[in-house]
Structure formats: structure tokens, C-alpha cells
ZABA-118272 format. One line per 8 residues: number of its first residue (from 0); for each residue x negated, y negated, z negated of N, C-alpha, C. Coordinates in steps of 0.05 Angstrom, whole numbers, always signed. Layout:
BEGIN
NUM) X Y Z X Y Z X Y Z | ...
***
This chain:
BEGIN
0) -1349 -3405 -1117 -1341 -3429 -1129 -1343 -3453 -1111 | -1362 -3447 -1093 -1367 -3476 -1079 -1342 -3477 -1057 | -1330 -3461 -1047 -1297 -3462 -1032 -1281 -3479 -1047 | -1285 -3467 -1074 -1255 -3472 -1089 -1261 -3504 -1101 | -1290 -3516 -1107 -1289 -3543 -1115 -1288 -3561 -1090 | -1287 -3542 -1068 -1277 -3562 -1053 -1247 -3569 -1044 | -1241 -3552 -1047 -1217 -3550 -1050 -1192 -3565 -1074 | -1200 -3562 -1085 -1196 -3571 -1115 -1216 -3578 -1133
8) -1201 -3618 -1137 -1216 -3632 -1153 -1195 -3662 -1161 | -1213 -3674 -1179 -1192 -3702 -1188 -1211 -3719 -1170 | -1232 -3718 -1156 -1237 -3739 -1141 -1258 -3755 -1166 | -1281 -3747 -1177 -1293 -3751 -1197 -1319 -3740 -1189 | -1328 -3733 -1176 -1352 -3714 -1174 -1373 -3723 -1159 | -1377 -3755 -1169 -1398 -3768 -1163 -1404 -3777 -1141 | -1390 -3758 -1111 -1394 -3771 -1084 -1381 -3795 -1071 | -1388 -3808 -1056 -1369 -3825 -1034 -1347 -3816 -1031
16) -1318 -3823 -1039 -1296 -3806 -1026 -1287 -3811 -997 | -1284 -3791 -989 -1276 -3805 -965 -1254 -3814 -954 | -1247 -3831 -936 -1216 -3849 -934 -1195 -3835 -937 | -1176 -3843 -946 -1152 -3834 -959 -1130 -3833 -937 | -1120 -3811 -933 -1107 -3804 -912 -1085 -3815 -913 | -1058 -3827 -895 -1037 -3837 -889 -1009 -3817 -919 | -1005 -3828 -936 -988 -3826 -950 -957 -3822 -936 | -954 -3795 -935 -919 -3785 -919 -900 -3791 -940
24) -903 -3776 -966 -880 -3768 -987 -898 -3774 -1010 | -878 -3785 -1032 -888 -3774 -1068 -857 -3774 -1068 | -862 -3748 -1102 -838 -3756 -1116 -840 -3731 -1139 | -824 -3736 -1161 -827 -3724 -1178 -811 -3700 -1186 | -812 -3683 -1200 -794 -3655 -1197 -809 -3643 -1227 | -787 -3623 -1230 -783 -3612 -1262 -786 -3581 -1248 | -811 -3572 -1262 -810 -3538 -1271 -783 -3524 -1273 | -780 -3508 -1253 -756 -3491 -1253 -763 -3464 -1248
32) -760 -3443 -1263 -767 -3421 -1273 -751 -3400 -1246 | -722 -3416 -1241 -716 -3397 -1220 -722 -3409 -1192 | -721 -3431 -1184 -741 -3445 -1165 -775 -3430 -1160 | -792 -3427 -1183 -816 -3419 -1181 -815 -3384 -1171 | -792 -3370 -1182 -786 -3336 -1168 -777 -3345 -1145 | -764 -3351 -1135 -755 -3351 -1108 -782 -3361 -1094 | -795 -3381 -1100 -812 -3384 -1076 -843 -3364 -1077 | -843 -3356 -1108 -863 -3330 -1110 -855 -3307 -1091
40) -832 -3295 -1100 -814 -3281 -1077 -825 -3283 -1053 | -819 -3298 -1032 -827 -3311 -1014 -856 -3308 -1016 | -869 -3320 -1018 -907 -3310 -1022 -911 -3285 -1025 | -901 -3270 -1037 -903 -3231 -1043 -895 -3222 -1016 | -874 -3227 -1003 -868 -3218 -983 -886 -3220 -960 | -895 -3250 -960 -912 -3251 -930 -940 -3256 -930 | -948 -3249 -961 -980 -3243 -960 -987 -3216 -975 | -974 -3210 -994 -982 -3194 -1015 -981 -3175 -1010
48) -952 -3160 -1002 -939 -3141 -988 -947 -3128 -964 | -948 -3150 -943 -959 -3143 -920 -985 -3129 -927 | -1003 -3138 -936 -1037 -3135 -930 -1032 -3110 -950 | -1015 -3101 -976 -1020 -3077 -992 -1009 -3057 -978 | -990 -3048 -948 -985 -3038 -926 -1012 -3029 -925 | -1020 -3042 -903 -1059 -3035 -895 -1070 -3023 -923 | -1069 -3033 -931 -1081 -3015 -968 -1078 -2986 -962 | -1048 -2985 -973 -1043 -2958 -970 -1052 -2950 -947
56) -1050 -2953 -927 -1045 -2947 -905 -1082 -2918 -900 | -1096 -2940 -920 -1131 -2932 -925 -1136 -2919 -938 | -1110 -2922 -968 -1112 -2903 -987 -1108 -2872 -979 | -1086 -2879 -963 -1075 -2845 -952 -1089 -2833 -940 | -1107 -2844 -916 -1130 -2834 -900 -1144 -2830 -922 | -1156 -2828 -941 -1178 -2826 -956 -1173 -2797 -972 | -1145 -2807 -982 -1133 -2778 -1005 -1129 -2757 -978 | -1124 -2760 -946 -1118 -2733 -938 -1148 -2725 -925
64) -1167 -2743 -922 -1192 -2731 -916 -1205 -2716 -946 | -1193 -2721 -967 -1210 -2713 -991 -1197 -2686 -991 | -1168 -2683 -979 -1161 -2658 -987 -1165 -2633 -970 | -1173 -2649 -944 -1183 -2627 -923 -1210 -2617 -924 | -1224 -2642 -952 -1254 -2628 -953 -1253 -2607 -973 | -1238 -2613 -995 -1232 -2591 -1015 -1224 -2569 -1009 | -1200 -2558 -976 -1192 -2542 -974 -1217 -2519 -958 | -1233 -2545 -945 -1260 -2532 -927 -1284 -2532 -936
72) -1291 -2539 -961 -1320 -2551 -972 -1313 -2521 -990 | -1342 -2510 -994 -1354 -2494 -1010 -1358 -2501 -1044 | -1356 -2522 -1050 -1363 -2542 -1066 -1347 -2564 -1075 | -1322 -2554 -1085 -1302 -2581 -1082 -1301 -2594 -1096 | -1319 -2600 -1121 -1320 -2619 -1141 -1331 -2648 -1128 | -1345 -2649 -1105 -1348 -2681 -1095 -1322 -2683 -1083 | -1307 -2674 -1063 -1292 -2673 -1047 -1262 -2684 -1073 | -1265 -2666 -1089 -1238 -2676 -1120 -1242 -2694 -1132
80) -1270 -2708 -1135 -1281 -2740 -1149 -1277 -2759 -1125 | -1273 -2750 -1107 -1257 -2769 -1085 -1232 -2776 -1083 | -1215 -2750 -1087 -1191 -2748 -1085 -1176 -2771 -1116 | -1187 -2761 -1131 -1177 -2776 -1160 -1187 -2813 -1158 | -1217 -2816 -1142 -1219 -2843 -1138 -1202 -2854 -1116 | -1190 -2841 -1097 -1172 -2857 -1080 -1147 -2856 -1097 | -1136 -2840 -1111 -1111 -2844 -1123 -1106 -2862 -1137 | -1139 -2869 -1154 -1135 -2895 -1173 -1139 -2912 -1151
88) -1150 -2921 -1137 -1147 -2942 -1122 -1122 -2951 -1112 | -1106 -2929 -1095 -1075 -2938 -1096 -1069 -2943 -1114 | -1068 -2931 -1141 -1054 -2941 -1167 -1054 -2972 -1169 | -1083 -2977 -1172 -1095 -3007 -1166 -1076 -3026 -1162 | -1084 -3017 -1131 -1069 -3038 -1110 -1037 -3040 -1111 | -1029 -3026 -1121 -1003 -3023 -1127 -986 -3040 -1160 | -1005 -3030 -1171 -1005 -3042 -1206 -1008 -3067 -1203 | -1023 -3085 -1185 -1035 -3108 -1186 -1018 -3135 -1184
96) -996 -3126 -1156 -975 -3155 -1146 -958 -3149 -1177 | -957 -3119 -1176 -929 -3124 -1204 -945 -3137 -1230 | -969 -3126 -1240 -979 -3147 -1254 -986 -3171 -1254 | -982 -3186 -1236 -989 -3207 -1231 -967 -3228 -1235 | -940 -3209 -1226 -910 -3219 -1230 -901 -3223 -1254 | -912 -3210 -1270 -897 -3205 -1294 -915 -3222 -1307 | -942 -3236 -1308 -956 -3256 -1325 -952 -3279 -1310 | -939 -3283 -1288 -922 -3301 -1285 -897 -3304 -1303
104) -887 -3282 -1304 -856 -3291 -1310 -864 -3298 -1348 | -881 -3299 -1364 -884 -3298 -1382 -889 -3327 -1382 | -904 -3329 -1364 -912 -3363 -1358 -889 -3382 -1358 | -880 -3377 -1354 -852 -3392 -1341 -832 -3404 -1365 | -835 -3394 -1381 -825 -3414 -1410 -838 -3429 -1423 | -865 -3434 -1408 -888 -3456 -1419 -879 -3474 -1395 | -880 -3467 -1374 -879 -3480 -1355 -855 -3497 -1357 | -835 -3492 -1364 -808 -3505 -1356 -806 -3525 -1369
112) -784 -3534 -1352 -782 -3572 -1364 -805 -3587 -1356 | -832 -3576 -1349 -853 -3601 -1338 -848 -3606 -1321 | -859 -3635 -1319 -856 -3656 -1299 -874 -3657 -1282 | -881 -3657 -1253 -904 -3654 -1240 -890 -3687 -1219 | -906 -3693 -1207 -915 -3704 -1181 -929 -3700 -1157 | -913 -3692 -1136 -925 -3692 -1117 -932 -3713 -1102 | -957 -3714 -1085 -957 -3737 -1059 -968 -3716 -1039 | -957 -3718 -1014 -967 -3706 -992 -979 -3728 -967
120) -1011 -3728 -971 -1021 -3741 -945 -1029 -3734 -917 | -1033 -3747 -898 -1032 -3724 -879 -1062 -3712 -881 | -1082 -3711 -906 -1102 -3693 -902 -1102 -3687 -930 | -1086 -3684 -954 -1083 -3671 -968 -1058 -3667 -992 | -1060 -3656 -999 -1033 -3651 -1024 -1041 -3654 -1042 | -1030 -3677 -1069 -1046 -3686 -1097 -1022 -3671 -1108 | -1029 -3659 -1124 -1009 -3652 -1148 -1012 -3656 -1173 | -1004 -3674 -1195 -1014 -3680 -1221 -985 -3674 -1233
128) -996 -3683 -1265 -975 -3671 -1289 -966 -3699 -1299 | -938 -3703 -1303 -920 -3733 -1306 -935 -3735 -1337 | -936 -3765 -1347 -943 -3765 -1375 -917 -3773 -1383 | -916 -3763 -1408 -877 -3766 -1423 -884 -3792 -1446 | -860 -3818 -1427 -870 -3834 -1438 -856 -3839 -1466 | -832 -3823 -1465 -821 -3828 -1504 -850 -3813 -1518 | -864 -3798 -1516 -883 -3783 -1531 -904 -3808 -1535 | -909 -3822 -1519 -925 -3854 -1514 -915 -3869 -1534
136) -893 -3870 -1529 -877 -3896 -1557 -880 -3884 -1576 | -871 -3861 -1587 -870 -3845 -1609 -893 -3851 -1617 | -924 -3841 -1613 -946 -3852 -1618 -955 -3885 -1628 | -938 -3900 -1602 -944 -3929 -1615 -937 -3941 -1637 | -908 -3926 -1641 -891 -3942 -1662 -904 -3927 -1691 | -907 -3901 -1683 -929 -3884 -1720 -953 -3907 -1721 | -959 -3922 -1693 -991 -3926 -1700 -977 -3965 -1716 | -958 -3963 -1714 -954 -3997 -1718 -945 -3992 -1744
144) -937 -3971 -1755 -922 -3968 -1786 -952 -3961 -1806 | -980 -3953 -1796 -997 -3948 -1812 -1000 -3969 -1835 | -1001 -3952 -1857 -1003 -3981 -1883 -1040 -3999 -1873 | -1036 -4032 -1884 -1067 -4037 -1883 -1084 -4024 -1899 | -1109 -4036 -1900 -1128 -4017 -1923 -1145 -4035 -1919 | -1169 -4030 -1946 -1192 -4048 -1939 -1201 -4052 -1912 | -1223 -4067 -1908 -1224 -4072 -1882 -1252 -4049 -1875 | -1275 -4034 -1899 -1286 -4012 -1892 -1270 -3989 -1881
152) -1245 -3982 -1904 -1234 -3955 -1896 -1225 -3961 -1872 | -1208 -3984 -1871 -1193 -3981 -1834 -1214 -3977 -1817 | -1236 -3992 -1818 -1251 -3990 -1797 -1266 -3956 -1796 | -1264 -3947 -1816 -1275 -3913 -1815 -1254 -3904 -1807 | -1219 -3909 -1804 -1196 -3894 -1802 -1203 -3900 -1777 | -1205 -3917 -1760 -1200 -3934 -1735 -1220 -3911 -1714 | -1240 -3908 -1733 -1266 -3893 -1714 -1251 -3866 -1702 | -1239 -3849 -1733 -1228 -3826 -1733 -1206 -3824 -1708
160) -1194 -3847 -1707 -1172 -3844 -1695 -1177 -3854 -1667 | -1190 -3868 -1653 -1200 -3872 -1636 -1213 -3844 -1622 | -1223 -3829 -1637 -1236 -3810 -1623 -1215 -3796 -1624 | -1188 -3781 -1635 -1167 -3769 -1628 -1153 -3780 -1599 | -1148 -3816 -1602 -1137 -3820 -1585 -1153 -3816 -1554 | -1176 -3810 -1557 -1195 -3810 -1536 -1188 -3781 -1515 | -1183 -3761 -1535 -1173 -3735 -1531 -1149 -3727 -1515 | -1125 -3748 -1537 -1097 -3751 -1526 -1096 -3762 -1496
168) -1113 -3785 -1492 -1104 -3801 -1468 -1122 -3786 -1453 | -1134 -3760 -1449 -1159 -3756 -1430 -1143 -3746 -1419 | -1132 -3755 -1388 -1110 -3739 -1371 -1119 -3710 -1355 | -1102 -3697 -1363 -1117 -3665 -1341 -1112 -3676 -1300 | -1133 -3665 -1306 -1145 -3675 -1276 -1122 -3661 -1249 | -1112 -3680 -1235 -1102 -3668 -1217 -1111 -3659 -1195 | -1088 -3631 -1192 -1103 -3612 -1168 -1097 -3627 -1130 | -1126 -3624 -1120 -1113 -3635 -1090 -1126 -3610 -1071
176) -1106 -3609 -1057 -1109 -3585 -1041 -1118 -3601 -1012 | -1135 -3596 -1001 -1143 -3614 -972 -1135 -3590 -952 | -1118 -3605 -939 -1107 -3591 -919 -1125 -3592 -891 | -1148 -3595 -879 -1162 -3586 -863 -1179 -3563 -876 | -1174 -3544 -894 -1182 -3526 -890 -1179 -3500 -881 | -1184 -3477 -870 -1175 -3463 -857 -1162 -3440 -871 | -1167 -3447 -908 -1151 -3422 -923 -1124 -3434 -931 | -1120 -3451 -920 -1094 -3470 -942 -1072 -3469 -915
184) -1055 -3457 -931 -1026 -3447 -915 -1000 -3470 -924 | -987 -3479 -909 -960 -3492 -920 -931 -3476 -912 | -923 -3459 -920 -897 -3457 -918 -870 -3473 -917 | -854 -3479 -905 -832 -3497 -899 -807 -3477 -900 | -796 -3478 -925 -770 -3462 -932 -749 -3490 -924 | -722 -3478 -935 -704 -3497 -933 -704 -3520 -955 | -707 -3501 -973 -708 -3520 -1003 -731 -3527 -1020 | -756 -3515 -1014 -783 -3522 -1025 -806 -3514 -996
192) -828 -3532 -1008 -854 -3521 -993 -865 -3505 -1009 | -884 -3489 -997 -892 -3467 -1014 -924 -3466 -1005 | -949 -3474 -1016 -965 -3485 -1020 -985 -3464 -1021 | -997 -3444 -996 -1014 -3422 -1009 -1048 -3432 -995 | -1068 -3430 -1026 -1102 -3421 -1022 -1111 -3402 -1026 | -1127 -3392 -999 -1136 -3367 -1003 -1118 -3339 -1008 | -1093 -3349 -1001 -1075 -3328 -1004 -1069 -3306 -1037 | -1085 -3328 -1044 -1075 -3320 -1079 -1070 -3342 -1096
200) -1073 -3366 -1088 -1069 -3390 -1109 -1039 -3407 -1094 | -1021 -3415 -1111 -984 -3409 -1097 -980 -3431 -1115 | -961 -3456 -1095 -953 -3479 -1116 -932 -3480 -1102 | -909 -3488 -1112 -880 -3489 -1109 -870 -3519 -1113 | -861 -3530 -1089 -854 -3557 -1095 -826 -3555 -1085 | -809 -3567 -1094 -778 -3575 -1096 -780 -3589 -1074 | -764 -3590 -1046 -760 -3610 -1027 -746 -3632 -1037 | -720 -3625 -1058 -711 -3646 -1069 -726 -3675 -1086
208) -747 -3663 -1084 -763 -3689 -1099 -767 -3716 -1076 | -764 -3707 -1054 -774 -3722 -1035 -750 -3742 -1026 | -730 -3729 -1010 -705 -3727 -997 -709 -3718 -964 | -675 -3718 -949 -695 -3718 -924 -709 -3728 -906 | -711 -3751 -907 -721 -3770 -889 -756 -3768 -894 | -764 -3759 -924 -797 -3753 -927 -802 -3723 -912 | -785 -3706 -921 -777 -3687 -916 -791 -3679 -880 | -770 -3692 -865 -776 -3699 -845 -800 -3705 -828
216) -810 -3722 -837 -837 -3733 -836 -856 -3721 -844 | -858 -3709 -866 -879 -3685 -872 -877 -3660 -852 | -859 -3655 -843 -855 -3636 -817 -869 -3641 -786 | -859 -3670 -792 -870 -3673 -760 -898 -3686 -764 | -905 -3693 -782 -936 -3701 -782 -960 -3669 -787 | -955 -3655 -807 -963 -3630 -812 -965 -3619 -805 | -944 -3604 -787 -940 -3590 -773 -958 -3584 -750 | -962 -3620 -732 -984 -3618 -712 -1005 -3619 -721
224) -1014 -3630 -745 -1039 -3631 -760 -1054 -3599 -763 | -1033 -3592 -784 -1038 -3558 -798 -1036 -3542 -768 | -1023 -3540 -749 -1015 -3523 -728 -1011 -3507 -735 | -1013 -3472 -732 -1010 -3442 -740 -1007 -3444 -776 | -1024 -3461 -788 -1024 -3458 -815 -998 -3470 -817 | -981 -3485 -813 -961 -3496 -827 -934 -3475 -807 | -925 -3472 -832 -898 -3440 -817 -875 -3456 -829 | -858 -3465 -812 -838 -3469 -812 -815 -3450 -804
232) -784 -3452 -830 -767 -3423 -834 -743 -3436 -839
***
């Protein structure tokens, strides 16, 4: 846990923050369900895939040493509790990217239509969630039609509702990825960045949010910043 809160936080956690890195790009972009596969795609291919290669690669050595002990061992019941534990282990490792795909893709009709914001600094990436401001009015204008009331009950309604609105307006904390660390990857497609921690946590940002001229500039500042971590395609 202590990687990942550093990694990710709203900037709340009681310390000195420290100075705020040179601001390249913001801009805002809408959940797109086929946008988020294509650049998952992309992530499966050049982390997931690759390293479940080597997997197998361990699994097989394991299932053909288990079978050369069974064919040579006097005693092949350890040698066959091997054989059956490497098989599930490929199973595993194999079951795992496709499960992982598919509670994505389930995700993805919750997901859509949200509004995110990006800003990219040159020492980290903020990503938060847009607040929908007709849902704001909607709220103000119910709160301006409430009938009066004595002035006990309002002030007991007022309590009630205060502590709802306390709830409503408590914003979910946005994620910042600090890019001097040595697990945080940036991918540079043509049409999105593709945002990998630790080679399992994957955020998909729309280039179009930016245009090219941010575009641009997030390339040539990052690029020498991130060095090997930032892969440009």
C-alpha cells in the first residue's frame, strides 16, 4: 500500500505538498466504451501478453519435468500432484487477462458518457471526474420550490438536509499519477495516451481532449523527462 498511496492521492494527506510542476495540457473528454478497448487492446498486447509468454514458457517446463518423473519415479503420486498443480497454474494464468477483459467490458456501460478531466504536468498526471452542472441546477431550483414551515421544523429540515447535502457535494478525490516514478509507463498512440501503474492499473485518455499543439508539447517535455518510460508509436 505504501507504493500505491504514493502514487495515488487528492493531495490531502496532511503533508507539505510539494511545488506544483509546470502545467503542459488540461482538457476534458467523455467515456468511450470503444476508445477504452482499443487502448486496453494495446495494454494486453505489450504487457499482459508478453510476460504470460514467459508464464507458459515455466508452466511447460514444469508439466514436462513432472512427466519425466512419473515415467521414472517408483512412486508417481508426488510426481502427478505436480503435474495437475502446473496445469492449474497455466489454467490460471491464462483465465486471468480474459477475466479481467470481460469485467471490464461489463464496466463499460457504467462508465460511458462520464466526463473526466485531464491535466498533464511535467511531474504528474491529475485525473478527476467533471461535476454535471444541469444536475447542480436541478438541485437548486427543488431546493428554492421547498414550501416555508415553522421556523422549528425548517430549522430540523435544514439540519437533515444539510447533512445530505454534505454527502452530495463531497467530491471523489482525484487520481494523480506522479510521473517520476519508476512503475508509471506513458504510452503515446496516435489518438490517446495510454497511462500504465505497475503494469496493471490502465487509464485511457482521448488526445482529442487536448488538440495538437498540447499534444505536442506533452511529447517533447515527457518524453525527455519520462525517457525509456514514455514509448512513443
Amino acid at each position: 500500500m505504501g507504493i500505491l498511496n504514493e502514487m495515488f492521492g487528492d493531495g490531502d494527506s496532511g503533508q507539505i505538498p510539494s511545488p506544483e510542476g509546470e502545467l503542459l495540457a488540461e482538457g476534458e473528454y467523455e467515456s468511450n466504451a470503444e476508445e477504452i478497448l482499443k487502448g486496453y487492446k494495446v495494454y494486453q498486447k505489450r504487457y499482459v501478453f508478453s510476460s504470460l509468454i514467459w508464464k507458459m514458457l515455466l508452466v511447460l517446463l514444469a508439466v514436462t519435468s513432472s512427466v519425466m518423473m512419473i515415467m521414472t519415479s517408483e512412486d508417481p503420486i508426488i510426481p502427478a500432484m505436480c503435474l495437475m498443480i502446473s496445469i492449474a497454474v497455466g489454467i490460471w494464468f491464462i483465465n486471468t487477462p480474459i477475466s479481467n477483459r470481460k469485467k471490464l467490458m461489463r464496466g463499460l456501460d457504467i462508465m460511458e458518457k462520464t466526463r473526466y478531466k485531464a491535466e498533464f504536468y511535467t511531474d504528474k498526471i491529475k485525473i478527476s471526474t467533471c461535476m454535471d452542472e444541469n444536475v447542480e441546477m436541478e438541485n437548486s431550483d427543488n431546493a428554492s420550490e421547498q414550501p416555508k414551515q415553522d421556523v422549528q421544523d425548517e430549522q430540523a429540515e435544514q439540519t437533515e438536509a444539510d447533512m445530505a447535502l454534505d454527502g452530495e457535494k463531497e467530491e471523489i478525490p482525484a487520481t494523480v499519477i506522479h510521473l517520476d516514478s519508476p512503475i508509471v509507463d506513458l504510452i503515446d498512440k496516435e489518438d490517446m495516451f495510454i497511462l500504465v501503474v505497475k503494469k496493471s492499473y490502465v487509464f485511457i485518455i482521448p488526445k482529442k481532449a487536448f488538440g495538437d499543439d498540447k499534444c505536442e508539447k506533452i511529447r517533447e517535455k515527457l518524453s525527455v523527462i519520462m525517457g525509456i518510460r514514455y514509448k512513443a508509436y
